[in-house]
C-alpha positions in Angstrom: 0.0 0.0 0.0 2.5 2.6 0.9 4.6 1.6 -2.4 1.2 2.5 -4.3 0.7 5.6 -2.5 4.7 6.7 -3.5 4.2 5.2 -6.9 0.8 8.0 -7.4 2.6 10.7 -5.7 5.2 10.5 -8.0 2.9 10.3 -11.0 1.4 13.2 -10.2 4.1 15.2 -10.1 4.8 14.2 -13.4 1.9 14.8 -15.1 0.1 18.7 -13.4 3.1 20.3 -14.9 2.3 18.8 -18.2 -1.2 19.2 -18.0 -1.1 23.3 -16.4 1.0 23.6 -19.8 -1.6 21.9 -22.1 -4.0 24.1 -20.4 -2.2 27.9 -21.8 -1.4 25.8 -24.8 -5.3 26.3 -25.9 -6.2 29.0 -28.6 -8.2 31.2 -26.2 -5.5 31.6 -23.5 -2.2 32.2 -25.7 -0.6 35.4 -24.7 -0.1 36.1 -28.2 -3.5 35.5 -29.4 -5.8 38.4 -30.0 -8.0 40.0 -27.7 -11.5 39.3 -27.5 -13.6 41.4 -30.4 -15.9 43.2 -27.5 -12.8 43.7 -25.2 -10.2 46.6 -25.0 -6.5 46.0 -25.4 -4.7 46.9 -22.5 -2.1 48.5 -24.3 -1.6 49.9 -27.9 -4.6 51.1 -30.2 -8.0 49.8 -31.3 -10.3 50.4 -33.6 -14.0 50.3 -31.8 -17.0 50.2 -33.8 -20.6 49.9 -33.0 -23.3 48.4 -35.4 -26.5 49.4 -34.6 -30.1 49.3 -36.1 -31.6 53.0 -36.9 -34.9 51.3 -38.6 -35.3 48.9 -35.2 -35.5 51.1 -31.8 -36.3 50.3 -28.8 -39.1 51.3 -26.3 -36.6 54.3 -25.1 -35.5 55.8 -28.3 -32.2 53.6 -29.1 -31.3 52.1 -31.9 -30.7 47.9 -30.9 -27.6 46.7 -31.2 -26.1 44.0 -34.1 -24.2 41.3 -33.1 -22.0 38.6 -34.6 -21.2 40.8 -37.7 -17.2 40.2 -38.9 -15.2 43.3 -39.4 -12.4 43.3 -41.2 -9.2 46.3 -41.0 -6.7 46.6 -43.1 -3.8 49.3 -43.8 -3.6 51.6 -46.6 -1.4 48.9 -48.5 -4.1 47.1 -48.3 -2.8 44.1 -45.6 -5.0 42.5 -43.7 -3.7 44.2 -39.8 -7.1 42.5 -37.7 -10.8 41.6 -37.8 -13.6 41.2 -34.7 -17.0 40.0 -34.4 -19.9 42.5 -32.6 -20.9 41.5 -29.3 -24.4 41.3 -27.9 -24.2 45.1 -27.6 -23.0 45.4 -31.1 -20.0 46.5 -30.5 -16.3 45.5 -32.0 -12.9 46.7 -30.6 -10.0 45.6 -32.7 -6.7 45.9 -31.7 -4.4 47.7 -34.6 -0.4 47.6 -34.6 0.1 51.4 -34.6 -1.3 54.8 -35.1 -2.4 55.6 -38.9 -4.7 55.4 -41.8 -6.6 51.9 -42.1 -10.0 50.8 -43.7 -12.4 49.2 -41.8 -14.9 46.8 -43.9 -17.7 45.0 -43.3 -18.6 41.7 -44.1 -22.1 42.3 -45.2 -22.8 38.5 -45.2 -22.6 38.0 -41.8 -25.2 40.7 -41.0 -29.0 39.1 -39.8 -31.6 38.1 -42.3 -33.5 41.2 -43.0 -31.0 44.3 -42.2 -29.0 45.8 -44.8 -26.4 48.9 -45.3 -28.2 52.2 -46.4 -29.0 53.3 -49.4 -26.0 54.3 -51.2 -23.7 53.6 -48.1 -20.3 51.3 -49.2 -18.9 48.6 -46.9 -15.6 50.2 -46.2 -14.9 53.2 -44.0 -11.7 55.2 -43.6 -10.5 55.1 -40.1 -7.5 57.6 -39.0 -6.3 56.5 -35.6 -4.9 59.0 -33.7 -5.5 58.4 -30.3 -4.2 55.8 -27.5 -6.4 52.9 -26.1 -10.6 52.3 -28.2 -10.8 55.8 -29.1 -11.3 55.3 -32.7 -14.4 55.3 -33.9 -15.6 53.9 -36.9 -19.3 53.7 -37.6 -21.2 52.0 -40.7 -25.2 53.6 -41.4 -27.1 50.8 -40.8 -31.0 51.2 -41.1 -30.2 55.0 -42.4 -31.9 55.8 -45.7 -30.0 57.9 -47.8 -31.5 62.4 -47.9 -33.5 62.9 -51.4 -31.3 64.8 -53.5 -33.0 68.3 -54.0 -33.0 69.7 -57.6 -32.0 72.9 -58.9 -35.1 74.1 -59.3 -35.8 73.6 -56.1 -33.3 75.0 -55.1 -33.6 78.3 -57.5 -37.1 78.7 -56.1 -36.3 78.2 -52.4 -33.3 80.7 -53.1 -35.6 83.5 -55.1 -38.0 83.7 -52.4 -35.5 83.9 -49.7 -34.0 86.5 -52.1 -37.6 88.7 -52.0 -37.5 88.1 -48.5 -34.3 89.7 -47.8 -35.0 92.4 -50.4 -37.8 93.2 -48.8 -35.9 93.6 -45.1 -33.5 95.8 -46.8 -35.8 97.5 -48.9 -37.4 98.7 -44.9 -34.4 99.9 -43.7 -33.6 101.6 -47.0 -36.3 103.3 -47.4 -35.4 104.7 -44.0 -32.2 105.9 -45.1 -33.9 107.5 -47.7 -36.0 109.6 -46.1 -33.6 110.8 -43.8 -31.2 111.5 -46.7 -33.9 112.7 -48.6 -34.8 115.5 -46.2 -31.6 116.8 -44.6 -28.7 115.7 -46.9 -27.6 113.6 -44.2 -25.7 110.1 -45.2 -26.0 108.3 -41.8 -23.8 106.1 -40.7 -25.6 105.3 -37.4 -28.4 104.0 -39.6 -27.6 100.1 -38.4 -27.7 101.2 -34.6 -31.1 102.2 -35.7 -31.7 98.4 -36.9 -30.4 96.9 -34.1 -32.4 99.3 -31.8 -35.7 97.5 -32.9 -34.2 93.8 -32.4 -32.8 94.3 -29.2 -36.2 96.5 -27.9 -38.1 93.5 -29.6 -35.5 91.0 -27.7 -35.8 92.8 -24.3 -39.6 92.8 -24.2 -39.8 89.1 -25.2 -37.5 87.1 -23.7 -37.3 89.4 -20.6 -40.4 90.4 -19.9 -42.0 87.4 -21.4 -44.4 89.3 -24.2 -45.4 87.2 -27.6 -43.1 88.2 -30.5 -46.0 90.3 -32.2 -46.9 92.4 -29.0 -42.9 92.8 -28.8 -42.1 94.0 -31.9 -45.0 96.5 -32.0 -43.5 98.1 -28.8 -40.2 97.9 -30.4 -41.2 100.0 -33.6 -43.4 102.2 -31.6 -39.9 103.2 -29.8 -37.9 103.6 -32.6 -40.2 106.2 -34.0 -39.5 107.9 -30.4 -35.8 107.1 -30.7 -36.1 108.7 -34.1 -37.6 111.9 -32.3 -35.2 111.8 -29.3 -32.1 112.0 -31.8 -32.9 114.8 -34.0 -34.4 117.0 -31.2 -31.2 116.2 -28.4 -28.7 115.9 -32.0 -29.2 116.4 -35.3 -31.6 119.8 -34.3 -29.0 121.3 -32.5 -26.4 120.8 -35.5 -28.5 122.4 -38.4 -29.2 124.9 -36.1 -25.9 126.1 -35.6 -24.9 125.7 -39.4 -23.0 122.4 -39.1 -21.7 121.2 -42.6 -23.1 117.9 -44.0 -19.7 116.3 -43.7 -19.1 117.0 -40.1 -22.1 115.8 -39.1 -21.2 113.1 -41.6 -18.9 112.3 -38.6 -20.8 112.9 -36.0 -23.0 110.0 -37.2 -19.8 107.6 -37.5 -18.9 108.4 -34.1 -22.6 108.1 -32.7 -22.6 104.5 -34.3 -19.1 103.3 -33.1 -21.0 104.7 -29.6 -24.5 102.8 -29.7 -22.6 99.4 -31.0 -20.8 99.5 -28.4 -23.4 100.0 -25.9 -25.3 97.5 -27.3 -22.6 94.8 -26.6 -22.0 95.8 -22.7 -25.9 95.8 -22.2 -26.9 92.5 -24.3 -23.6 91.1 -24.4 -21.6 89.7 -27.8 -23.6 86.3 -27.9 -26.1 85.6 -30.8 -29.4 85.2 -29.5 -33.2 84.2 -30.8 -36.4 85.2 -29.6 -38.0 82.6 -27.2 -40.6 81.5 -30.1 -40.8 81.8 -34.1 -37.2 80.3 -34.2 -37.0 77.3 -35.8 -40.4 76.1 -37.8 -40.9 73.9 -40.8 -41.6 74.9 -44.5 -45.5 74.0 -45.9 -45.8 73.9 -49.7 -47.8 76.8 -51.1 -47.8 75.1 -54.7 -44.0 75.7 -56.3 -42.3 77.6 -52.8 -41.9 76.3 -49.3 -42.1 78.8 -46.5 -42.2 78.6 -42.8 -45.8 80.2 -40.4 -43.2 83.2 -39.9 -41.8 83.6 -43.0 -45.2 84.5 -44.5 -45.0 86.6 -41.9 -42.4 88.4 -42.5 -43.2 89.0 -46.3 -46.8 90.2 -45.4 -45.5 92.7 -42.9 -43.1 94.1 -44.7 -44.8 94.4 -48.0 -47.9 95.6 -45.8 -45.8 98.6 -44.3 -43.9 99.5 -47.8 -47.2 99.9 -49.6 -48.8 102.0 -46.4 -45.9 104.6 -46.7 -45.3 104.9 -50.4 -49.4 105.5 -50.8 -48.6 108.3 -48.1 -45.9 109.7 -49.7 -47.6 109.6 -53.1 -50.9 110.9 -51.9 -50.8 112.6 -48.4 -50.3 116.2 -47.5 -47.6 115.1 -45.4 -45.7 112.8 -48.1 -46.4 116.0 -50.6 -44.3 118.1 -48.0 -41.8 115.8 -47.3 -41.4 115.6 -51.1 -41.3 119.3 -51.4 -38.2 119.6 -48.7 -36.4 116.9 -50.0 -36.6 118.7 -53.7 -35.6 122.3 -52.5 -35.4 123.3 -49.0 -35.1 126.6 -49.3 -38.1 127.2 -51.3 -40.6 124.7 -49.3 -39.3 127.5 -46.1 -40.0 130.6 -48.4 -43.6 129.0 -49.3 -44.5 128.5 -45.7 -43.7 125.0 -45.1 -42.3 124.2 -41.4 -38.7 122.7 -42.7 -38.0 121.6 -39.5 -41.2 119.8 -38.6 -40.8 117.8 -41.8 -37.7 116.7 -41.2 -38.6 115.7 -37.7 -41.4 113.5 -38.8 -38.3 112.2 -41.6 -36.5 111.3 -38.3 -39.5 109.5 -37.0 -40.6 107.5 -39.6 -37.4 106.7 -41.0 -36.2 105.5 -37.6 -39.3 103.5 -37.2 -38.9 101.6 -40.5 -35.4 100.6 -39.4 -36.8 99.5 -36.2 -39.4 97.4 -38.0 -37.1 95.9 -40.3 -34.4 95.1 -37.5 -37.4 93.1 -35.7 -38.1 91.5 -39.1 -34.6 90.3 -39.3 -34.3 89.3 -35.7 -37.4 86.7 -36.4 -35.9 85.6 -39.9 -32.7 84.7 -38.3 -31.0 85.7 -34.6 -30.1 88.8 -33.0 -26.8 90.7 -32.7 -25.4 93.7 -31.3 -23.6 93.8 -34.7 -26.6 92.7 -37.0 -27.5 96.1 -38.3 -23.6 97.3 -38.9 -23.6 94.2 -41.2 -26.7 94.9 -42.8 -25.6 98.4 -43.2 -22.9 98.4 -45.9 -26.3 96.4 -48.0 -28.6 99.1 -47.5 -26.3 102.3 -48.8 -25.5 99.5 -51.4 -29.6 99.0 -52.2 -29.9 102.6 -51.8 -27.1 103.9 -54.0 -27.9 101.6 -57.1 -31.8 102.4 -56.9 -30.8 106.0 -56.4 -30.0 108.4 -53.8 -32.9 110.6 -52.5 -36.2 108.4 -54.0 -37.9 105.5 -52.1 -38.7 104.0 -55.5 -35.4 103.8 -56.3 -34.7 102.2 -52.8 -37.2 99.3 -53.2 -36.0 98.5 -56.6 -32.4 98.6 -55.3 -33.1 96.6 -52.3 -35.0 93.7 -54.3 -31.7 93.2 -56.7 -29.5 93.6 -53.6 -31.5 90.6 -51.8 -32.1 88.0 -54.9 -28.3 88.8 -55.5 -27.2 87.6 -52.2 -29.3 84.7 -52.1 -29.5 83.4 -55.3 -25.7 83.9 -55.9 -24.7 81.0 -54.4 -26.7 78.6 -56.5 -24.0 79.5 -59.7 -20.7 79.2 -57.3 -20.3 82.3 -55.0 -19.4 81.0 -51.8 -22.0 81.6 -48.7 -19.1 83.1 -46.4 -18.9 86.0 -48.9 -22.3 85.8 -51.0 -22.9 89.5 -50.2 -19.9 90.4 -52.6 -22.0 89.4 -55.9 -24.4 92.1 -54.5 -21.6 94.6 -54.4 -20.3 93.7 -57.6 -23.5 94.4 -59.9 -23.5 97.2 -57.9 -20.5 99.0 -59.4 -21.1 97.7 -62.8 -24.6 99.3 -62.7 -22.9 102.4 -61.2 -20.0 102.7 -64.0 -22.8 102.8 -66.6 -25.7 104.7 -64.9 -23.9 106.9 -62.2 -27.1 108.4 -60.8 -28.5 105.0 -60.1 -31.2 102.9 -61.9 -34.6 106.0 -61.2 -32.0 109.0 -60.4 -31.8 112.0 -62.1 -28.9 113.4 -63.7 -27.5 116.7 -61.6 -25.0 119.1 -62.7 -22.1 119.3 -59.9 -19.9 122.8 -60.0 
């Protein structure tokens, strides 16, 4: 018995060592053999990838996951550097030899019965890994159908009527500017504080205070006009009154904007800011043009308010007036006219359009203590090419300005600097009609 028990014990002995070494000889626990498709690498870089279903979501919103699909990388010569198989959560991490370029491809017959790449989606994706440890990601659309292609037509008409839109923002302010100019000579360079006054006003009563956009922007015009009041009686009044030439107070105006911008910025800050409804809303189809609720707004407004003060101009005593000071000063004076009343109410209405248009713009897009600045260099632009001194000219003008801007980027003018097309038919339009497209001819010297 105790020669059996020695004859065991030595056995033993023999055989755990070979057996412990049969055990790491199996393919799962090599040290050399990969790492598990759903497990990071503890050292080096991976590729991690996660295959999930868009079409197939779950009660909480999330895409499910794909599992047991075979990924293949290889490196930009094309050599095969790993492959991995998705887990139950549908996600691969695959170890990769070094930090580059490699192409990550998927075999599409291992996906399930019934699930398929997108439409127009390839196999392969371009993976540049950069980063230490499974912070590469690669991911493949799965369940995503590919956008409809929209058509140039399409595109022409969304970009005509965003054109007319614009125009028609621009044409408000400019017909501000023209009034103002029209009356007192003045070329103001304050004219986009003016804008921005009615957007921010608009901006402080809305979001603020908490009043709907319409309610707001009413207030906001009704205080340009008195903005438009307070300047020429604490300002401009002062200036014609002591004799001031039309190029000093030229200056003063450049100065007076540099000032409001920069008030504007310390009260409402640099950020770009909407108002707390008619932000973002979804076109309907009106036959051949899409357009958003506040779009239509916006063109029904503004179309509303340029017919209301042309027919005034054209028709009332007091357009008559203004007409009659704008065409010679000196003799509307000498046949009774109060010069200085006119070109108050010039202040006041003109300010108020600006004000309506900044609102206007503020609800097409976002406010900015700089938005009327940049909308400024447009509006002398609209105004000069219709012609200096008559709101017809102003409208017309302002309607090439905005289809310019927005339709030039359908025939290759880049977006950052779409305004530039507007700027160039502007000088070629000025090199062969110098008085503008409805302005007369003058005699200078």
């Amino acid at each position: 018995m105790a020669r059996f028990m020695a004859l065991m014990a030595v056995l033993a002995a023999i055989l755990l060592p070979v057996a412990a070494h049969a055990a790491d000889a199996t393919p799962g626990a090599s040290p050399s053999a990969s790492p598990s498709a759903s497990t990071a690498p503890t050292t080096g870089t991976a590729i991690n990838v996660l295959l999930t279903n868009q079409s197939d979501k779950a009660a909480d919103g999330t895409a499910k996951p794909i599992p047991g699909v075979t990924l293949n990388v290889t490196d930009e010569a094309g050599n095969a550097v790993g492959s991995g198989v998705t887990d139950a959560k549908g996600r691969a991490i695959i170890a990769v030899p070094a930090k580059a370029t490699y192409k990550v491809t998927l075999d599409e017959k291992t996906l399930p019965e019934g699930i398929a790449l997108g439409d127009g989606t390839a196999d392969s994706v371009t993976v540049a890994v950069r980063l230490d440890g499974p912070n590469n990601f690669a991911a493949f659309p799965i369940g995503v159908q590919a956008k409809a292609t929209t058509g140039f037509g399409d595109k022409l008409s969304d970009s005509i009527v965003s054109g007319v839109k614009f125009g028609l923002i621009v044409a408000l302010a400019a017909l501000g500017l023209s009034l103002i100019f029209g009356t007192t000579g003045l070329t103001n360079f304050a004219h986009g504080e003016l804008i921005t006054f009615g957007a921010l006003v608009a901006y402080l009563f809305n979001v603020t205070i908490g009043l709907p956009v319409i309610v707001a922007g009413v207030i906001a015009v009704i205080l340009s006009g008195a903005f438009g009041w307070l300047q020429d009686a604490v300002l401009w009044r002062p200036l014609r009154k002591r004799g001031t030439g039309l190029i000093a107070m030229m200056i003063v105006s450049i100065g007076l904007g540099i000032f409001l911008r920069y008030v504007y910025q310390y009260l409402f800050s640099s950020e770009t800011k909407p108002f707390s409804d008619y932000t973002n809303q979804a076109r309907r189809d009106y036959g051949f043009i899409r357009l958003a609720d506040k779009e239509v707004a916006i063109l029904l407004i503004a179309i509303v308010a340029i017919t209301v003060v042309c027919v005034a101009m054209m028709t009332t005593r007091f357009g008559k007036a203004m007409r009659a000071v704008s065409d010679n000063p000196a003799l509307a004076a000498s046949s009774g006219l109060r010069v200085d009343g006119v070109i108050r109410n010039a202040w006041i209405l003109g300010t108020l359009l600006s004000g309506l248009a900044g609102v206007l713009l503020g609800v097409n897009s976002q406010i900015n203590f700089l938005m009327g600045f940049k909308l400024l260099l447009l509006v002398f632009a609209a105004v000069t090419l219709g012609g200096l001194g008559t709101i017809w000219g102003a409208l017309i003008g302002s309607m090439v300005i905005g289809l310019m801007v927005e339709v030039g980027p359908l025939f290759g003018v880049p977006s950052s600097i779409k305004e530039v097309g507007a700027l160039i038919v502007l000088i070629l339009v000025l090199l062969v009609r110098p008085q503008g497209i409805l302005g007369r001819r003058e005699r200078i010297g």
